[in-house]
C-alpha angles and dihedrals in degrees: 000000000000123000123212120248116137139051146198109203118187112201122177115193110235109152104031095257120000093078094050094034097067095030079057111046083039088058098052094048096056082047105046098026108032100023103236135136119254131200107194112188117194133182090203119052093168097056089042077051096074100050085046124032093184090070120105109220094200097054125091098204124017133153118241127181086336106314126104115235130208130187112229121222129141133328095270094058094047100049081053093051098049090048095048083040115115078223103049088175131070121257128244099277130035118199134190118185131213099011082295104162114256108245112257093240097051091057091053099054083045087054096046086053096044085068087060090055093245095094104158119260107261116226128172100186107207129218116274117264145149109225122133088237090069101070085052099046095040112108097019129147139235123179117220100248092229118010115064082250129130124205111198117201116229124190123196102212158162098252142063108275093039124097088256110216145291113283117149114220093241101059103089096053084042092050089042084045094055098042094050097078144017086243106086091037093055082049091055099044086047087054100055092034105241097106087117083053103059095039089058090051114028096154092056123121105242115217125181123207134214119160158144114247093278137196092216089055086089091052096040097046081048089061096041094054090052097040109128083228124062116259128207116181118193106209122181117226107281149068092336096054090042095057091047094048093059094043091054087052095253107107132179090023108098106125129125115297097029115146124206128173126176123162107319101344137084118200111198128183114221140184112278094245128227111267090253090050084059097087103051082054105057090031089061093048132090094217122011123201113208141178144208115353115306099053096043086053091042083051091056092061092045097079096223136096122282145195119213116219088188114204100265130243151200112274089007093277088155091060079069100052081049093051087048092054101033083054085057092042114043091034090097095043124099105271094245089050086046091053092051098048095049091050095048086055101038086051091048090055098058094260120137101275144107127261108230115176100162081062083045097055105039081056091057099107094045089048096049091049083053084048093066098032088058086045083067096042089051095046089053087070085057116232118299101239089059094040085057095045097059086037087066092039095058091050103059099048 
């Protein structure tokens, strides 16, 4: 019987952070939490460099916070890093996340090893969704037409027979820990240089964020100027702060530490933080916007209200992956809190609908008491990392 300890992970970057962002917080967790070795391999070091400062875009192969991290070019140079590698097998599991080819060279080693009867557990792990599809598609299996290999689906998910999502052990002491005193907040608003800021308006509502360039933004940032309550929105450098910049007439100067106010509202540029700096952020704020996948999971631990920006597609098939959540989320809100919610979505995500933050807003406490009943709900499908974990483990006895 063979025990699972080790991992290849293949992440190719597609949409700047979401890929990486979960392959990377995926791969800390195996190591820090279950003890095993990682090798994550990555196409996009300097996206990866964002979420991970520590990161050297110039290395093809470096170790950070305990995984070892290879860059991912073409066949050729994986085959040459697996051979120079201290490691020259696979380990016991290969992953490839979001449906990203496996390299040729690496199913061949996986092939030679299969007729040893220790082929790696083969594992595409499938964007998050929750769609009622997904309970019935997860685990399934796909032989590899030519090589004695099997691929098995896993989909992370909102339901019971799904993986579940990423949550470390450790998340809901570090959240209680940061909301018992001023002290980590005044640490946070130091770091990303708005603690002026939030002395000169404590009775402002705080928003973050985190978006795809958006046709709403113009509507939203109107309301926001004319909202009775101050509004200060924290925006990390990209796409977001350039839109607004140029709404606000200042183009071409959103970098960290620009300033806008217009009206009621304060716009500030901050650093784009670390991935383990994330938390404090959306935890400190009254509304998050998020986008892709990461940062919408991460928004569901945070206990506050949050608006989706879902990674667009063609013929507005995401519009039906945001349907499928927003029907499991706002299922337990008052029907005129779910309306507004829907429609504030629906509207953010370019479907025909009305922004209406005054009705946002004024929702707020009901929003943040269904925050913390659907973090229950969430914690009773157990955290993805340990639900795949037990999965390959299953498979090779």
């Amino acid at each position: 019987m063979r025990t699972i300890t080790s991992w290849d992970l293949f992440c190719r970057v597609v949409d700047n952070y979401g890929d990486i962002g979960v392959c990377w917080r995926l791969a800390r967790q195996l190591v820090q939490e279950h003890g095993h070795t990682v090798r994550l391999w990555v196409d996009d070091l300097r996206s990866f460099e964002k979420l991970c400062p520590s990161v050297d875009v110039t290395a093809q192969a470096q170790r950070v916070s305990g995984v070892d991290i290879r860059h991912w070019g073409d066949d050729a140079q994986v085959a040459t890093l697996l051979a120079a590698d201290t490691h020259p097998t696979l380990h016991d599991v290969v992953v490839g996340a979001f449906a990203c080819p496996t390299p040729e060279p690496v199913l061949a080693l996986m092939a030679e090893q299969a007729t040893h009867g220790t082929a790696p557990v083969w594992i595409n792990l499938e964007y998050l969704s929750a769609e009622n599809w997904v309970a019935e598609h997860h685990a399934m299996q796909s032989p590899h037409p030519r090589l004695p290999l099997v691929k098995h689906f896993f989909f992370p998910g909102f339901a019971r027979n799904t993986g579940g999502v990423l949550r470390e052990s450790h998340l809901g002491a570090q959240r209680a820990a940061f909301e018992a005193g001023p002290a980590a907040h005044q640490a946070l608003w130091h770091r990303l240089r708005v603690d002026d800021l939030m002395r000169a308006q404590p009775d402002a509502l705080r928003v973050s964020l985190f978006a795809y360039a958006n046709p709403a933004l113009p509507t939203l940032v109107a309301q926001w100027e004319a909202s009775p309550q101050p509004v200060i929105c924290l925006v990390p450098e990209g796409l977001a702060a350039t839109q607004i910049a140029e709404l606000l007439g200042d183009v071409g100067a959103a970098r960290i530490g620009a300033r806008w106010t217009r009206g009621n509202l304060t716009v500030a540029v901050v650093p784009f933080v670390p991935q383990e700096h994330y938390d404090p952020l959306l935890w400190a704020c009254d509304i998050n916007f998020v986008r892709g996948e990461d940062s919408f999971v991460r928004a569901q631990w945070a206990l506050r209200p949050f608006i989706w920006h879902i990674y667009p597609q063609s013929d507005d098939v995401h519009l039906i992956k945001l349907d499928a959540f927003l029907a499991r989320y706002t299922a337990a809100l008052p029907q005129a809190d779910a309306d507004t919610l829907t429609a504030f979505w629906h509207a953010w995500n370019g479907a025909p609908a009305s922004l209406n933050w005054p009705a946002l807003v004024a929702a707020i406490p009901r929003l943040r008491i269904r925050a913390v009943t659907w973090e229950q709900g969430l914690m009773q499908l157990g955290d993805l990392a340990a639900n795949l974990v037990a999965f390959c483990e299953k498979q090779v006895k």
